[in-house]
N, C-alpha and C positions, 0 to 999 in steps of 0.2 A: 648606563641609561638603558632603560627596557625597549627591545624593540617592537615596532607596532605593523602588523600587516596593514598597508595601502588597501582601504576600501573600493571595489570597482566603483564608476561613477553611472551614471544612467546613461545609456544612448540616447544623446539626439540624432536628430535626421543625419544621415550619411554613415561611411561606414569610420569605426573609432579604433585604434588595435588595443585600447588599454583594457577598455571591456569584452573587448573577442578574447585576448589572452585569460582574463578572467574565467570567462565561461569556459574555456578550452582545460584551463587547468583543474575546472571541477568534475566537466565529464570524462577528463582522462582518468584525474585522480580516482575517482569513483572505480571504473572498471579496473586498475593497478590496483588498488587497495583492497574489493572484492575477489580478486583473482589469488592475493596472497591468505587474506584471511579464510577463502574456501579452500583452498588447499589445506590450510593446517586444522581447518575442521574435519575434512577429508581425512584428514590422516589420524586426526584422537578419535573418529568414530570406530577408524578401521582396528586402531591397534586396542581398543577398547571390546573390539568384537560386538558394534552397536549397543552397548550399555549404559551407552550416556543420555540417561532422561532427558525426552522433548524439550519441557518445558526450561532447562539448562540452556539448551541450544536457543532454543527463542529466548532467553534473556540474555546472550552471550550476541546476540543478531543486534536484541533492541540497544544493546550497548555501542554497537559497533556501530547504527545505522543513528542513534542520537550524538556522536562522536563526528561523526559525515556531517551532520546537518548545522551542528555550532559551526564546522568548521567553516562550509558555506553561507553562515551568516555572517562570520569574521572579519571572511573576504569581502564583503559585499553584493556578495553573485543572487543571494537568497534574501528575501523577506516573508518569513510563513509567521499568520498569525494562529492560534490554537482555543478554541473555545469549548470550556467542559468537559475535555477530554481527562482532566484531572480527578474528577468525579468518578469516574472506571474505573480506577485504578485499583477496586477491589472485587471486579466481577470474573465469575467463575463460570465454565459452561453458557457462555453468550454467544452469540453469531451476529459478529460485526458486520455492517454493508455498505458498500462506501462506493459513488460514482467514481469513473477513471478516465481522467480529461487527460490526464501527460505520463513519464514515464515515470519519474519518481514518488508516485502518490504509496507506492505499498511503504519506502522507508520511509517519507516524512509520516507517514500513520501510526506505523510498527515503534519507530522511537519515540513515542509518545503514550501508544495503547497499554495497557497489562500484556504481561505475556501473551501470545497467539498465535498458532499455524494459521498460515497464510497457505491460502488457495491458489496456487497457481497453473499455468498448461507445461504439459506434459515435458515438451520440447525445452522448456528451462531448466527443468532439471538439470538437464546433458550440458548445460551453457556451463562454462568453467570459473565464471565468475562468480555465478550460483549454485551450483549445483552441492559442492562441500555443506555451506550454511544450511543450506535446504532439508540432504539430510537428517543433518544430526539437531536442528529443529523440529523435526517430524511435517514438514510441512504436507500438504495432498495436491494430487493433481484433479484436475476437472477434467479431464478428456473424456473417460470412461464412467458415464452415469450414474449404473447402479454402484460401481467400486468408488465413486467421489462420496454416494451416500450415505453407503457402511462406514467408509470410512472417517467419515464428518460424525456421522451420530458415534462410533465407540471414542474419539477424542472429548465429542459433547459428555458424554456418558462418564468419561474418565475427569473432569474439570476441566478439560482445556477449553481455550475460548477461539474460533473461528474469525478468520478474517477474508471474507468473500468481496468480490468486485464481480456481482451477478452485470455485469453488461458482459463475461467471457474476453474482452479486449479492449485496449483506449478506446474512447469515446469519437465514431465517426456519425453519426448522426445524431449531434446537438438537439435538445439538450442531453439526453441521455440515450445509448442504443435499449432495444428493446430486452429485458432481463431473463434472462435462462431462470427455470425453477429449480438446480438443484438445492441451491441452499432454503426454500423452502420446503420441499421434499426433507430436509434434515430437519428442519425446526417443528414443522408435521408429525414426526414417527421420533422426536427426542425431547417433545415440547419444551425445549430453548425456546428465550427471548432472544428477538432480533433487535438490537439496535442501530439507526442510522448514523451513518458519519457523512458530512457534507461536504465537497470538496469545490470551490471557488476558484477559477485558474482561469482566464483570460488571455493569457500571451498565445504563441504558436509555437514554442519552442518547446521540445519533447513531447508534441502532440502525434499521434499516428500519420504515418505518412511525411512528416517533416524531418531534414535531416537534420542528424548529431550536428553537425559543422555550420549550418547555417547561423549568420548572426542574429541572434537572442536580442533583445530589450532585456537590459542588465540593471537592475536586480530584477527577478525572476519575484514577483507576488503570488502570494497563496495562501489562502485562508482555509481553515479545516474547523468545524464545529459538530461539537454531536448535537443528533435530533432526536426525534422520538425513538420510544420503546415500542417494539409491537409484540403482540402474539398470534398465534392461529385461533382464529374463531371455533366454535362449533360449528360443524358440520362445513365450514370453508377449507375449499379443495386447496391445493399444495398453489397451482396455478392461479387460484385468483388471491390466496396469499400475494403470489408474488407479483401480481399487477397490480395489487393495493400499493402494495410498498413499491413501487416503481414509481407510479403515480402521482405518490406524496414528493419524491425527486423531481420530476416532474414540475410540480406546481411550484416545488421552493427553484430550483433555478432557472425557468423563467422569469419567478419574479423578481429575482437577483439583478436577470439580464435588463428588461423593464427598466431595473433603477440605476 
Protein backbone atom coordinates (compact mmCIF):
# COMPACT_ATOMS: atom_id res chain seq x y z
CA UNK A 1 0.00 0.00 0.00
CA UNK A 2 1.36 3.55 -0.88
CA UNK A 3 1.94 5.67 1.79
CA UNK A 4 0.44 9.12 1.99
CA UNK A 5 1.71 12.28 3.98
CA UNK A 6 -0.97 13.61 6.56
CA UNK A 7 -2.18 16.92 5.19
CA UNK A 8 -1.85 19.71 8.00
CA UNK A 9 -5.34 20.83 8.85
CA UNK A 10 -6.15 24.71 9.29
CA UNK A 11 -5.85 26.33 12.80
CA UNK A 12 -8.74 27.10 14.45
CA UNK A 13 -8.88 29.53 17.45
CA UNK A 14 -6.39 28.27 20.11
CA UNK A 15 -3.25 26.79 19.78
CA UNK A 16 -3.06 22.98 17.75
CA UNK A 17 0.40 20.84 17.76
CA UNK A 18 -0.48 19.03 14.57
CA UNK A 19 -0.24 22.32 12.51
CA UNK A 20 2.63 23.97 14.59
CA UNK A 21 4.61 20.70 13.83
CA UNK A 22 3.76 21.18 10.30
CA UNK A 23 4.92 24.64 9.87
CA UNK A 24 8.05 23.70 12.10
CA UNK A 25 8.97 20.98 9.75
CA UNK A 26 8.77 23.29 6.63
CA UNK A 27 10.89 26.22 8.07
CA UNK A 28 13.37 23.87 9.33
CA UNK A 29 13.35 21.65 6.51
CA UNK A 30 13.96 24.59 4.27
CA UNK A 31 16.94 26.06 5.99
CA UNK A 32 18.62 22.05 6.35
CA UNK A 33 17.99 21.51 2.79
CA UNK A 34 19.38 25.07 1.74
CA UNK A 35 22.25 24.71 3.83
CA UNK A 36 23.29 21.08 2.15
CA UNK A 37 22.43 22.08 -1.26
CA UNK A 38 24.56 25.54 -0.90
CA UNK A 39 27.26 23.76 0.13
CA UNK A 40 27.53 21.45 -2.71
CA UNK A 41 26.98 24.39 -5.11
CA UNK A 42 29.86 25.84 -3.13
CA UNK A 43 31.98 23.33 -3.79
CA UNK A 44 31.20 22.50 -7.98
CA UNK A 45 31.76 26.33 -8.28
CA UNK A 46 35.04 26.22 -6.43
CA UNK A 47 36.36 23.06 -8.05
CA UNK A 48 35.11 24.33 -11.40
CA UNK A 49 37.19 27.53 -10.89
CA UNK A 50 33.65 29.38 -11.41
CA UNK A 51 32.96 28.04 -14.83
CA UNK A 52 29.66 26.99 -14.36
CA UNK A 53 27.28 29.40 -16.37
CA UNK A 54 24.77 31.45 -14.47
CA UNK A 55 22.04 30.52 -16.04
CA UNK A 56 22.88 26.46 -15.00
CA UNK A 57 22.99 27.62 -11.47
CA UNK A 58 19.54 29.50 -11.77
CA UNK A 59 17.93 26.51 -13.27
CA UNK A 60 19.68 24.02 -10.86
CA UNK A 61 17.91 26.90 -7.90
CA UNK A 62 14.49 26.76 -9.85
CA UNK A 63 14.57 23.11 -9.60
CA UNK A 64 15.45 22.95 -6.11
CA UNK A 65 13.17 25.82 -4.99
CA UNK A 66 9.98 24.10 -7.17
CA UNK A 67 10.92 20.60 -5.40
CA UNK A 68 10.55 22.88 -1.66
CA UNK A 69 7.27 24.01 -2.77
CA UNK A 70 5.35 20.66 -4.04
CA UNK A 71 6.71 19.50 -1.06
CA UNK A 72 4.88 22.02 1.04
CA UNK A 73 1.95 21.65 -0.72
CA UNK A 74 1.95 17.80 0.00
CA UNK A 75 2.04 18.51 3.37
CA UNK A 76 -0.58 20.81 3.55
CA UNK A 77 1.43 23.81 5.05
CA UNK A 78 1.25 25.72 1.61
CA UNK A 79 -1.68 26.88 -0.82
CA UNK A 80 -0.04 29.11 -3.68
CA UNK A 81 -2.11 29.89 -6.43
CA UNK A 82 -0.05 30.96 -9.80
CA UNK A 83 -1.56 33.17 -12.68
CA UNK A 84 0.39 33.70 -16.17
CA UNK A 85 3.27 33.11 -14.91
CA UNK A 86 3.53 30.29 -17.54
CA UNK A 87 3.27 32.79 -20.32
CA UNK A 88 7.23 33.74 -19.33
CA UNK A 89 8.44 31.08 -19.71
CA UNK A 90 10.24 32.30 -22.87
CA UNK A 91 11.52 35.72 -22.00
CA UNK A 92 14.96 36.73 -22.21
CA UNK A 93 16.62 39.89 -20.90
CA UNK A 94 13.30 41.04 -18.81
CA UNK A 95 13.43 42.70 -15.38
CA UNK A 96 10.88 41.00 -13.08
CA UNK A 97 9.36 43.22 -10.01
CA UNK A 98 7.55 41.74 -7.70
CA UNK A 99 6.03 43.33 -4.06
CA UNK A 100 7.58 41.40 -0.92
CA UNK A 101 4.98 40.83 1.87
CA UNK A 102 6.86 37.53 3.52
CA UNK A 103 9.91 35.56 3.48
CA UNK A 104 9.57 33.11 0.94
CA UNK A 105 8.23 35.22 -2.02
CA UNK A 106 11.77 35.07 -4.14
CA UNK A 107 11.43 30.82 -4.09
CA UNK A 108 7.70 30.55 -4.58
CA UNK A 109 8.64 33.14 -7.73
CA UNK A 110 12.06 31.68 -8.78
CA UNK A 111 10.17 28.06 -9.17
CA UNK A 112 7.96 29.17 -11.26
CA UNK A 113 9.82 32.13 -13.43
CA UNK A 114 12.32 31.42 -16.50
CA UNK A 115 15.64 31.27 -15.33
CA UNK A 116 16.72 34.63 -13.35
CA UNK A 117 19.35 36.38 -10.97
CA UNK A 118 17.62 37.36 -8.16
CA UNK A 119 18.59 40.68 -6.65
CA UNK A 120 19.42 40.33 -3.29
CA UNK A 121 21.40 42.31 -0.12
CA UNK A 122 24.64 42.04 0.31
CA UNK A 123 24.53 40.31 3.77
CA UNK A 124 22.85 36.97 2.34
CA UNK A 125 25.17 36.24 0.37
CA UNK A 126 27.54 35.48 3.60
CA UNK A 127 24.24 33.46 5.01
CA UNK A 128 25.31 29.63 4.54
CA UNK A 129 22.08 28.56 3.56
CA UNK A 130 22.40 30.91 0.61
CA UNK A 131 25.10 32.00 -0.18
CA UNK A 132 26.51 28.50 -2.37
CA UNK A 133 23.27 28.80 -4.68
CA UNK A 134 23.72 32.43 -5.04
CA UNK A 135 26.89 32.14 -6.34
CA UNK A 136 27.03 29.81 -8.82
CA UNK A 137 23.55 31.41 -9.92
CA UNK A 138 25.18 34.72 -10.53
CA UNK A 139 22.93 36.27 -8.48
CA UNK A 140 23.74 40.59 -7.73
CA UNK A 141 23.55 42.45 -4.63
CA UNK A 142 21.81 45.71 -4.28
CA UNK A 143 23.79 47.38 -1.58
CA UNK A 144 26.14 49.30 -3.75
CA UNK A 145 24.20 51.39 -6.39
CA UNK A 146 26.21 52.12 -9.13
CA UNK A 147 27.88 48.26 -9.03
CA UNK A 148 23.92 46.75 -8.73
CA UNK A 149 23.61 48.88 -12.16
CA UNK A 150 26.45 47.53 -14.13
CA UNK A 151 25.86 44.84 -12.99
CA UNK A 152 21.96 44.37 -13.81
CA UNK A 153 22.55 45.91 -17.25
CA UNK A 154 25.64 43.48 -18.45
CA UNK A 155 23.34 40.21 -17.14
CA UNK A 156 20.28 42.25 -19.09
CA UNK A 157 22.75 42.66 -22.06
CA UNK A 158 23.99 38.99 -21.86
CA UNK A 159 19.98 37.46 -21.93
CA UNK A 160 19.50 36.97 -18.41
CA UNK A 161 16.39 37.95 -16.98
CA UNK A 162 16.37 39.90 -13.56
CA UNK A 163 14.29 39.36 -10.61
CA UNK A 164 14.19 42.68 -8.30
CA UNK A 165 11.77 43.23 -5.24
CA UNK A 166 12.47 47.22 -5.60
CA UNK A 167 10.75 47.70 -1.93
CA UNK A 168 14.89 46.73 -0.94
CA UNK A 169 13.08 44.49 2.26
CA UNK A 170 9.62 42.60 3.33
CA UNK A 171 7.00 44.87 3.01
CA UNK A 172 6.56 47.08 6.43
CA UNK A 173 4.49 49.78 5.34
CA UNK A 174 1.52 48.18 3.72
CA UNK A 175 0.55 48.25 0.93
CA UNK A 176 3.81 48.46 -0.49
CA UNK A 177 7.18 50.36 0.98
CA UNK A 178 8.33 53.10 -1.12
CA UNK A 179 10.63 51.63 -4.38
CA UNK A 180 14.33 52.19 -4.60
CA UNK A 181 15.20 53.13 -8.50
CA UNK A 182 17.81 50.81 -9.07
CA UNK A 183 16.06 48.54 -11.24
CA UNK A 184 14.92 51.37 -13.18
CA UNK A 185 18.23 52.96 -13.50
CA UNK A 186 18.89 49.32 -15.29
CA UNK A 187 15.82 49.27 -17.47
CA UNK A 188 16.72 53.20 -18.46
CA UNK A 189 20.37 52.65 -19.88
CA UNK A 190 19.44 48.64 -21.07
CA UNK A 191 15.93 49.28 -22.37
CA UNK A 192 14.49 46.00 -20.76
CA UNK A 193 11.09 45.57 -20.22
CA UNK A 194 9.80 45.47 -16.87
CA UNK A 195 7.28 43.19 -15.98
CA UNK A 196 5.05 43.07 -12.75
CA UNK A 197 4.56 40.16 -10.63
CA UNK A 198 1.79 40.32 -7.95
CA UNK A 199 2.07 38.95 -4.74
CA UNK A 200 -1.22 38.42 -2.50
CA UNK A 201 -0.30 37.23 1.09
CA UNK A 202 -2.51 38.19 4.02
CA UNK A 203 -1.35 35.95 7.02
CA UNK A 204 1.50 37.36 9.44
CA UNK A 205 3.64 34.61 9.20
CA UNK A 206 7.08 35.15 7.68
CA UNK A 207 6.21 38.90 7.52
CA UNK A 208 9.21 41.35 8.72
CA UNK A 209 9.45 41.51 12.26
CA UNK A 210 7.42 38.25 13.06
CA UNK A 211 9.05 35.29 14.40
CA UNK A 212 10.17 31.88 12.58
CA UNK A 213 8.41 29.99 15.70
CA UNK A 214 5.39 31.84 16.10
CA UNK A 215 2.01 29.94 15.35
CA UNK A 216 1.06 30.31 11.55
CA UNK A 217 -2.73 29.93 10.24
CA UNK A 218 -1.89 26.59 8.57
CA UNK A 219 -2.04 26.32 5.24
CA UNK A 220 -0.11 29.45 4.54
CA UNK A 221 -2.31 31.23 1.11
CA UNK A 222 -0.72 32.82 -1.61
CA UNK A 223 -1.44 33.97 -4.72
CA UNK A 224 1.18 35.31 -7.46
CA UNK A 225 -0.05 36.65 -10.80
CA UNK A 226 1.85 38.42 -13.57
CA UNK A 227 0.74 42.04 -14.53
CA UNK A 228 1.53 44.52 -16.84
CA UNK A 229 4.59 45.01 -19.10
CA UNK A 230 6.13 48.30 -18.92
CA UNK A 231 8.85 50.49 -20.48
CA UNK A 232 10.66 53.75 -20.01
CA UNK A 233 9.06 56.41 -21.82
CA UNK A 234 10.88 59.17 -23.61
CA UNK A 235 12.26 61.55 -21.97
CA UNK A 236 10.92 59.67 -18.32
CA UNK A 237 13.50 59.96 -15.86
CA UNK A 238 14.69 56.47 -14.14
CA UNK A 239 12.83 57.88 -10.79
CA UNK A 240 9.58 58.54 -12.01
CA UNK A 241 9.84 55.27 -14.08
CA UNK A 242 9.82 53.81 -10.90
CA UNK A 243 7.09 55.62 -9.06
CA UNK A 244 4.81 54.86 -12.14
CA UNK A 245 5.49 51.31 -11.49
CA UNK A 246 5.15 51.49 -7.83
CA UNK A 247 2.05 53.18 -8.15
CA UNK A 248 0.24 50.59 -10.29
CA UNK A 249 1.10 48.16 -6.96
CA UNK A 250 -0.32 50.46 -5.35
CA UNK A 251 -3.62 50.64 -6.75
CA UNK A 252 -3.83 46.75 -7.66
CA UNK A 253 -3.32 45.96 -3.78
CA UNK A 254 -5.44 48.11 -2.21
CA UNK A 255 -7.88 47.14 -4.26
CA UNK A 256 -7.37 43.55 -3.41
CA UNK A 257 -7.56 44.68 0.22
CA UNK A 258 -11.05 46.67 -0.42
CA UNK A 259 -12.29 43.25 -1.56
Amino acid sequence: MQSRVAPCRRNAPGFHPWPYLCQMAATIGFFLIAMVFSSFCWLLFRLSAGKIPPRTGQQALRMAFRSYTKWMRLTGSLQLEVEGLEALREARGTIFVSNHPALLDAVFLLSHLPPAACVMRANLRRNPALAGGALAAGYVTNDSGPAFVRQGISKIMAGENLLVFPEGTRTLNPPVNRFKNGFALVAARSGAPVRALLIDYRGSHLRKGVSLFAPARIPLHFSIRAGDEFRVLPGESAPDFSRRIEAWFRARLEDRADG
